[in-house]
C-alpha positions in Angstrom: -2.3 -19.0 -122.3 -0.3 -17.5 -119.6 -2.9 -16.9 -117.4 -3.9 -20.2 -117.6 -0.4 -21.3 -116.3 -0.6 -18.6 -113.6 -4.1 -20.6 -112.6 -2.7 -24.0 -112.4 0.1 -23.0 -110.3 -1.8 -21.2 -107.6 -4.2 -24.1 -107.6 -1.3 -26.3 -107.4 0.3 -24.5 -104.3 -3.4 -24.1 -102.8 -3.6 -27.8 -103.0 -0.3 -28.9 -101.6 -0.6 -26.7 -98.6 -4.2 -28.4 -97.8 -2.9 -31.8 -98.8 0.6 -31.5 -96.8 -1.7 -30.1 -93.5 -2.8 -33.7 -93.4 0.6 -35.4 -93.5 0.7 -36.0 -97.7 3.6 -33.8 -99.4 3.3 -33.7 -102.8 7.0 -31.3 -103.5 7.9 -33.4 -106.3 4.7 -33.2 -108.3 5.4 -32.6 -111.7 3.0 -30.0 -113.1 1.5 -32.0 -115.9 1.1 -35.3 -113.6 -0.7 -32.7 -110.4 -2.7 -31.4 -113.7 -4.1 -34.8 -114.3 -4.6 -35.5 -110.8 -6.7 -32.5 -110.5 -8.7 -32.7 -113.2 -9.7 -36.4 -112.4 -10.2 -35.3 -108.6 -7.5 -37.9 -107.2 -6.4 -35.4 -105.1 -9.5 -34.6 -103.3 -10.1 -38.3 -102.6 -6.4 -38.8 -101.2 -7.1 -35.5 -98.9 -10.4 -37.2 -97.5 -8.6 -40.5 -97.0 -5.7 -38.8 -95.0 -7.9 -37.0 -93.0 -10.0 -40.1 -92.0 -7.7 -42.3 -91.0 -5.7 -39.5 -89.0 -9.3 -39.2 -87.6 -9.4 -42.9 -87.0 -6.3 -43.1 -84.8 -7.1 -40.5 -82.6 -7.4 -43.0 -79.2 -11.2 -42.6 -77.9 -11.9 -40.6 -74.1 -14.2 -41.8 -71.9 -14.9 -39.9 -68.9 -15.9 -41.5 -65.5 -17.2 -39.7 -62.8 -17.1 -41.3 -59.2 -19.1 -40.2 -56.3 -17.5 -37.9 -53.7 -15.8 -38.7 -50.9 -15.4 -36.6 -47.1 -12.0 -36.8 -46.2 -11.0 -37.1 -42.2 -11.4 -33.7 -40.8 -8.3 -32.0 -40.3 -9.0 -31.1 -36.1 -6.2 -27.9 -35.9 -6.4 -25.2 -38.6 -2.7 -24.6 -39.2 -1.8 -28.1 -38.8 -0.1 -30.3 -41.6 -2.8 -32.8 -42.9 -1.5 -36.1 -44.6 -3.3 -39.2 -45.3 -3.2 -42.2 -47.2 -6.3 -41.9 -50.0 -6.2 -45.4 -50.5 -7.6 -46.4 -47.3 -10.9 -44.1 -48.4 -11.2 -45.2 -51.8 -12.9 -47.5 -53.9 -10.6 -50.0 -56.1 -12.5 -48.8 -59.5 -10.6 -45.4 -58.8 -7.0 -46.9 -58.9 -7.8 -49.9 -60.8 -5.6 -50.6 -64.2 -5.3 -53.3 -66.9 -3.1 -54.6 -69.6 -3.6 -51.7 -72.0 -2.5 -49.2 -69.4 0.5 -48.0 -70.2 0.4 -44.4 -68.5 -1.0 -42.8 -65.8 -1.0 -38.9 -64.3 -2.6 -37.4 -61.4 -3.7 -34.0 -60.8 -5.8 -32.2 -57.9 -7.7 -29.2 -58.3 -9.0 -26.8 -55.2 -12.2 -26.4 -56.7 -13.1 -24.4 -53.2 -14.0 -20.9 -53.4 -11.1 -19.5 -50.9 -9.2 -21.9 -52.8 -5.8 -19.4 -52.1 -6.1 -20.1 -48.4 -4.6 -24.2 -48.8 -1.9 -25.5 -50.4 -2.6 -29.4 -51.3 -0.6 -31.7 -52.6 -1.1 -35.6 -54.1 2.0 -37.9 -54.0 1.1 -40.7 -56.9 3.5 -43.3 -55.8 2.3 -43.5 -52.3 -1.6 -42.4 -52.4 -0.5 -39.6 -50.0 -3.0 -36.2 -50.3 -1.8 -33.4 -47.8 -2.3 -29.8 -47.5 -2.1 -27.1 -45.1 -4.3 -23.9 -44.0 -4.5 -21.6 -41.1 -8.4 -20.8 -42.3 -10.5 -23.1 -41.2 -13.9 -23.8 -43.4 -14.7 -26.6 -45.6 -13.3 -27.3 -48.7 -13.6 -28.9 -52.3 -11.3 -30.6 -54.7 -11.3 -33.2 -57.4 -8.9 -35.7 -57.5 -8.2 -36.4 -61.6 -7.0 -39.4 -63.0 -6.1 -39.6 -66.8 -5.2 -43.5 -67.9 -3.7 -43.2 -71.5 -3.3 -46.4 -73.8 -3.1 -47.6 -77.2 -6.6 -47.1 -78.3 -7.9 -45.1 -74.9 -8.0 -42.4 -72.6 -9.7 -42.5 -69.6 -10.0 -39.3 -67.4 -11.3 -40.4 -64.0 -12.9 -37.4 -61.2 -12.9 -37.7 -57.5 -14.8 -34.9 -56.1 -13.2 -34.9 -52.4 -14.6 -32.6 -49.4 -12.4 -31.5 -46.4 -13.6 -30.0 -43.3 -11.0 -27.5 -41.7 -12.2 -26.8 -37.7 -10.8 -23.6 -36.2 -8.0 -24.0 -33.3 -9.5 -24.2 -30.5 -7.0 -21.5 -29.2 -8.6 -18.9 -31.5 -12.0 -19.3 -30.2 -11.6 -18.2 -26.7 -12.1 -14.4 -25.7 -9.9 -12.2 -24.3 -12.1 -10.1 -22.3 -9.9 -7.4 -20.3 -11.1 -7.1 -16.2 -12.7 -4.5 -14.7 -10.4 -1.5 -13.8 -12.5 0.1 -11.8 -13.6 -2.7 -9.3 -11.9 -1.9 -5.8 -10.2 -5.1 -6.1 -8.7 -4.8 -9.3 -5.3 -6.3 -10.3 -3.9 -6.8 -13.9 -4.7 -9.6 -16.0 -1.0 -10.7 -15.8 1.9 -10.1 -14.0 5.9 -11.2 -14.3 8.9 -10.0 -12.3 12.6 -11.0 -12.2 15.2 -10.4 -9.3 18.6 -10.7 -9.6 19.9 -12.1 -6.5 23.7 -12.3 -7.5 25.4 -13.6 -11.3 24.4 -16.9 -10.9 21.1 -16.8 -8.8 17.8 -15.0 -9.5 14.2 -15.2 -8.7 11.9 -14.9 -11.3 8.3 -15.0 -11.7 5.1 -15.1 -13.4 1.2 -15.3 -13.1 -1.4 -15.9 -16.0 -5.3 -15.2 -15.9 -6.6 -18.1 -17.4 -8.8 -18.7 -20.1 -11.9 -19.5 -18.5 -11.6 -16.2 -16.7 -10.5 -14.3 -19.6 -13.7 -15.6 -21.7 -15.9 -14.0 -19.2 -13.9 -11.2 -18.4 -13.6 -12.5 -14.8 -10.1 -11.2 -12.9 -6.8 -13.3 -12.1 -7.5 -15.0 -8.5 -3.5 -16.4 -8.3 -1.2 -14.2 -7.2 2.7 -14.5 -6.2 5.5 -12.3 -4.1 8.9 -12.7 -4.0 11.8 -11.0 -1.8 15.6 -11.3 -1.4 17.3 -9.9 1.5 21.2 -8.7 -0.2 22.3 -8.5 3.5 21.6 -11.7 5.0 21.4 -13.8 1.8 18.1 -15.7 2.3 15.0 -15.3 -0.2 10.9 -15.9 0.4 8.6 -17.0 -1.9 5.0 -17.0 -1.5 2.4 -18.2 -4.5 -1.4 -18.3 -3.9 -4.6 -19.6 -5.7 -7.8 -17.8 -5.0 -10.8 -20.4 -5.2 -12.4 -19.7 -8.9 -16.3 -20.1 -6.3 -15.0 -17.5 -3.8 -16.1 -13.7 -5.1 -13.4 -11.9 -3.8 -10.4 -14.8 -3.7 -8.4 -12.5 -6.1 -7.9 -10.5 -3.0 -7.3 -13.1 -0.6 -4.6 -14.3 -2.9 -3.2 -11.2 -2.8 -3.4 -10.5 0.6 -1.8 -13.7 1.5 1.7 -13.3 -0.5 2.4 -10.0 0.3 1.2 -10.8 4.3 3.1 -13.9 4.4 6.3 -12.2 2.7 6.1 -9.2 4.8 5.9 -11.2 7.9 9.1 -13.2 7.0 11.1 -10.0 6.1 10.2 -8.6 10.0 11.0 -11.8 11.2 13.7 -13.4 9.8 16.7 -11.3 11.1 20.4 -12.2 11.8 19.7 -13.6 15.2 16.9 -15.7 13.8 19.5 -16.9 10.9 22.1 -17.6 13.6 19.7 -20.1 15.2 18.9 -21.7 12.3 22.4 -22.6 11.5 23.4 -23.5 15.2 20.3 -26.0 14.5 21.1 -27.1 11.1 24.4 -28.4 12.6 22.7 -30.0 15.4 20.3 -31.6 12.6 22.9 -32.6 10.4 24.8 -34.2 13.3 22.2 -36.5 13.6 20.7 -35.1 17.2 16.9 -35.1 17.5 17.3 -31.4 19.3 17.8 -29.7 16.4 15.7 -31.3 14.2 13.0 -30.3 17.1 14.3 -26.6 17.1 14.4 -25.7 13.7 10.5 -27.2 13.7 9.7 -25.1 16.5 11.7 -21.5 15.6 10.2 -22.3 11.9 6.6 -22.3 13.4 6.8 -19.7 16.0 9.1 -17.2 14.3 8.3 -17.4 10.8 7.1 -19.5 7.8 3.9 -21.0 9.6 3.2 -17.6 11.5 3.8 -16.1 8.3 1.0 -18.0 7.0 -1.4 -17.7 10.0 -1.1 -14.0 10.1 -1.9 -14.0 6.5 -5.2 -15.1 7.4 -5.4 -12.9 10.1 -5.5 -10.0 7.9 -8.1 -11.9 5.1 -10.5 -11.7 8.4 -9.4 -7.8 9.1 -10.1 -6.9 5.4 -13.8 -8.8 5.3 -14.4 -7.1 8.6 -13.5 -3.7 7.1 -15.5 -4.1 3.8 -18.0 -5.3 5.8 -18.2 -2.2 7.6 -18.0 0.0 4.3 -21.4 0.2 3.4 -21.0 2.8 1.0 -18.3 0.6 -0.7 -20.4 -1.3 -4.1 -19.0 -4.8 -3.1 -20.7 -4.3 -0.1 -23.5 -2.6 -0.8 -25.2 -4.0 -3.6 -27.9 -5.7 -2.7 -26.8 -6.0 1.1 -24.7 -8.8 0.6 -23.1 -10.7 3.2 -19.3 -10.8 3.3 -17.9 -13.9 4.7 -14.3 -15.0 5.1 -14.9 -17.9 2.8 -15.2 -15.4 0.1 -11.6 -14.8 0.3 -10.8 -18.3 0.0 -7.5 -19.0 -1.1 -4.5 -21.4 -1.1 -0.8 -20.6 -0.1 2.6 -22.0 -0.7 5.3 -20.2 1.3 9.6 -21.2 0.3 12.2 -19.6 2.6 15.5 -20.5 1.2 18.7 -19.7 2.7 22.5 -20.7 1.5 24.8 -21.7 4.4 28.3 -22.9 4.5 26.4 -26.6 4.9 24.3 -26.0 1.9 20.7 -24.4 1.3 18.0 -24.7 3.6 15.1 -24.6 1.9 11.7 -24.8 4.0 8.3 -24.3 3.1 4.6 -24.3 4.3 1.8 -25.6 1.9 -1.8 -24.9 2.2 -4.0 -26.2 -0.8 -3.1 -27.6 -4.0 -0.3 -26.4 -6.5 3.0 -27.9 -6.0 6.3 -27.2 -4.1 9.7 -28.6 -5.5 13.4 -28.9 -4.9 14.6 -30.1 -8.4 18.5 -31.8 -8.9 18.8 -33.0 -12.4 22.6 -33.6 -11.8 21.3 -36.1 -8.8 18.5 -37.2 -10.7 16.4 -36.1 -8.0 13.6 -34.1 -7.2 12.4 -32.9 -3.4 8.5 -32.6 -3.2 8.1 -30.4 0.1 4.6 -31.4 0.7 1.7 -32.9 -0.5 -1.6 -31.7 -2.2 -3.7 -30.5 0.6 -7.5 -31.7 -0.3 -10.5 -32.1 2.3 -12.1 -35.0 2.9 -13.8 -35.7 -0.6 -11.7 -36.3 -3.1 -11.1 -33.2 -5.3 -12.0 -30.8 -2.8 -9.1 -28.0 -1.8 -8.8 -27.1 1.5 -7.7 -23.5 1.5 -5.8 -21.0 4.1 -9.2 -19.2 5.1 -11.0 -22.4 6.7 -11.0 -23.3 10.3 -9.8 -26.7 9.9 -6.6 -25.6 8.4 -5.5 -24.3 11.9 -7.4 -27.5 14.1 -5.3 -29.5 15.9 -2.1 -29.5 18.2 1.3 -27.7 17.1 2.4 -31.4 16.3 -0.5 -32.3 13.8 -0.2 -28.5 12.3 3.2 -28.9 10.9 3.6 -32.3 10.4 0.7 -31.7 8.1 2.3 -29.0 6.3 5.7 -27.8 7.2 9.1 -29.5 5.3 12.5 -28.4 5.5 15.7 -29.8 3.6 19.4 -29.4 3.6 20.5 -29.7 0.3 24.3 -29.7 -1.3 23.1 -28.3 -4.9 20.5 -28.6 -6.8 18.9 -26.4 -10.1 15.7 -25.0 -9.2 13.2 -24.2 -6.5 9.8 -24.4 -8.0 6.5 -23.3 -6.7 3.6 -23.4 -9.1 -0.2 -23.2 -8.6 -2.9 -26.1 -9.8 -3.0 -23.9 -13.1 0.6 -25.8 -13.7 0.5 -28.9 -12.3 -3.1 -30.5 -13.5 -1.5 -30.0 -16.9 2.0 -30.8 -16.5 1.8 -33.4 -13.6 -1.7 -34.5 -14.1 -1.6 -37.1 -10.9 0.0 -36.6 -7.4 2.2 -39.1 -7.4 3.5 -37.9 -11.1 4.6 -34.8 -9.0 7.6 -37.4 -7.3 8.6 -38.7 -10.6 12.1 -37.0 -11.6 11.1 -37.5 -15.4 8.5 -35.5 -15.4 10.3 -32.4 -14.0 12.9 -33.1 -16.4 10.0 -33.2 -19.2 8.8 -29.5 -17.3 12.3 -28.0 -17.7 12.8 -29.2 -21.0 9.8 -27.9 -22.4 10.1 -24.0 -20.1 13.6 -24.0 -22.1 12.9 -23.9 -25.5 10.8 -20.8 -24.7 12.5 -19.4 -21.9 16.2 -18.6 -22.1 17.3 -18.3 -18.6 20.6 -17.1 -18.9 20.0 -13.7 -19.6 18.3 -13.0 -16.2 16.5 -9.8 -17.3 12.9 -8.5 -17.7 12.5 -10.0 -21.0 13.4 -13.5 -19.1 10.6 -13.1 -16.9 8.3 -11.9 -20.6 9.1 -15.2 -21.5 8.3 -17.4 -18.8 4.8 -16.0 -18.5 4.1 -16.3 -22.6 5.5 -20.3 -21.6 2.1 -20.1 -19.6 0.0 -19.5 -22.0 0.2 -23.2 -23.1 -2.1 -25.4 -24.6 -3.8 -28.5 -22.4 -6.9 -29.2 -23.4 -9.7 -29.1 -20.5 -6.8 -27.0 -18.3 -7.8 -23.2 -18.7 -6.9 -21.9 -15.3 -4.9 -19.0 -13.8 -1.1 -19.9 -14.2 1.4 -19.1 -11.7 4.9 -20.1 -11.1 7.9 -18.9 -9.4 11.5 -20.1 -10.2 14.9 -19.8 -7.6 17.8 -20.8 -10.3 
């Protein structure tokens, strides 16, 4: 008999665990009353009936698949992507109805580097963005589960993302031939301080269409400030890119022109220029006539002219070399043109009237006085093209020097007298296709003020030191699509 008891009660735990796993407690069952139950099965059939209709309200899932979709490419690896996924979706994706009555979004990178982009999905406004730096393509699906009373609906959106590379990362950075005989770094950046609140400073770039072929940097730029007399020179050049040796006739030209002005330009030269200046500045046409004529003869525009002088003597002397490679290989012909370059010469001197500024511009490239506190700019020249549009005329031709003393510096020669004023800027064509895009651009005062912003958030120019100059030529290295020439600019501030 008491076994029997011991039975009944195990049997009757046993079945109130099963039964209350359903949702039916049976605590209060007396023994003799679960007894009865059992033996007449009531039990089992109140189990099965729980469990189907707990089965029965279970809401039913249907899964729809939609087709996938390609997403805009994003252009820039590294740049933030955003876009509305409305605008590139079907209705059927988003679409509710009255039984709706919740809704959650998820997106998963389905992509095999999927730890190289972070994505996001906003649900409120249909916004999907993400980011990378890797560029590749790239797989996710979009899921949408709709819950309602009797339903769940779990929509997929496979989506597909192409990534393309930066453009920057796909050019080559192939270093230049040290051992050519006309060798000259890739890059070059110098600063002079002229006293605390004025310094020269410059920099020159090879650009990336040189670099990609492992061609050499054909600008070039010198710069000189005399502590004594208190005047400074600068010279910037632009080999032609066609021109074989132009890398040297760049060179040749700043460091001939600056060279020339520093034997030149001495105290008795200065003391002119100042007699004139007053002369000028009083309005008598005497002066303005002197200072053209001392400027020609003495200096700037002989500065340039002997800079071509000695592009001729070094063709004639590596003409001569025949055991010299450039000159030998293959018995090439050296010609003057192959030195072609431009030349922008500044000559700027303070005075008790102001600074004279005065400069000589061969070529294209650009040449400016620039005033912000005036809101003005002072272009000292003009682009200097040949007859065809686009074409450069360039120190080494012939018809640079054609003509009467009148018709050479009225073409080319400027000189101001100006109170104050920020910066004197020369820059090669490397700069100003970018930056100024049109001549005329290069006379609009917004667009300089556009240049100087934008060389300031890189370049901290109050700390006049070496690391000044670092910056300004890493300032060069910036992107404009289709502009992937040498870079060179020099800065009086």
């Amino acid at each position: 008999m008491g076994n029997d008891v011991t039975k009944v009660l195990k049997e009757k735990k046993y079945k109130i665990k099963r039964i209350v796993g359903v949702g039916f407690h049976l605590s209060n069952l007396q023994p003799r009353l679960y007894d009865y139950l059992l033996k007449k099965q009531a039990l089992k059939q109140i189990a099965q009936i729980e469990t189907k209709t707990v089965t029965e309200l279970k809401p039913e899932e249907k899964h729809i698949d939609h087709p996938r979709i390609n997403l805009p490419n994003l252009n820039i690896a590294g740049d933030y992507y955003d876009i509305d996924l409305k605008k590139h979706l079907t209705g059927s994706f988003f679409s509710k109805n009255e039984r709706t009555e919740k809704e959650t979004y998820e997106v998963k990178n389905v992509s095999e580097d999927n730890e190289q982009i972070l994505v996001t999905f906003d649900a409120e406004t249909y916004r999907f963005s993400c980011v990378t730096t890797t560029p590749g393509e790239y797989d996710f699906i979009l899921v949408r589960k709709v819950t309602g009373n009797e339903f769940i609906e779990l929509h997929t959106l496979p989506m597909h993302l192409i990534v393309n590379p930066d453009p920057k990362t796909l050019w080559k950075n192939i270093p230049s031939d040290e051992t050519d005989p006309y060798y000259k770094p890739d890059t070059n950046f110098r600063i002079i301080n002229c006293d605390e609140n004025l310094s020269l400073i410059g920099a020159s770039k090879r650009g990336r269409s040189h670099a990609q072929d492992g061609r050499f940097r054909d600008d070039d730029f010198e710069m000189y400030y005399d502590n004594n007399l208190l005047y400074a020179v600068i010279a910037v050049a632009d080999g032609a890119g066609s021109a074989k040796f132009s890398r040297k006739g760049s060179q040749i030209a700043v460091q001939t022109a600056v060279n020339q002005i520093k034997s030149q330009a001495d105290k008795e030269f200065w003391r002119k220029i100042e007699t004139y200046v007053d002369k000028w500045q009083l309005g008598e046409e005497e002066g303005y006539n002197n200072l053209r004529a001392l400027l020609y003869k003495s200096i700037i525009v002989n500065a340039a002219f002997q800079s071509k002088q000695n592009i001729d003597l070094e063709r004639t002397k590596l003409a001569k070399l025949s055991s010299l490679a450039l000159a030998s290989s293959n018995n090439v012909m050296i010609d003057t043109k192959d030195y072609a370059t431009t030349l922008l010469i500044s000559v700027a001197k303070r005075m008790k009237q102001g600074w004279f500024i005065a400069s000589y511009w061969v070529g294209d490239g650009g040449i400016g006085i620039y005033s912000p506190d005036e809101n003005q700019v002072i272009v000292q020249g003009e682009p200097d093209v040949g007859t065809y549009g686009g074409q450069t005329r360039f120190l080494t031709m012939n018809e640079v020097w054609a003509g009467t003393y009148h018709e050479i510096v009225d073409r080319r020669l400027r000189f101001n007298l100006v109170k104050n004023f920020r910066c004197l800027v020369l820059m090669s064509d490397g700069v100003t296709d970018p930056i100024f895009e049109t001549e005329n651009n290069l006379n609009k005062i917004e667009v300089w003020h556009s240049l100087w912003e934008e060389m300031n958030i890189m370049v901290n120019f109050s700390t006049r030191n070496e690391s000044t100059a670092k910056a300004l030529l890493d300032w060069l290295d910036f992107w404009s699509p289709g502009n992937h020439d040498d870079r060179t600019i020099v800065i009086m501030y």
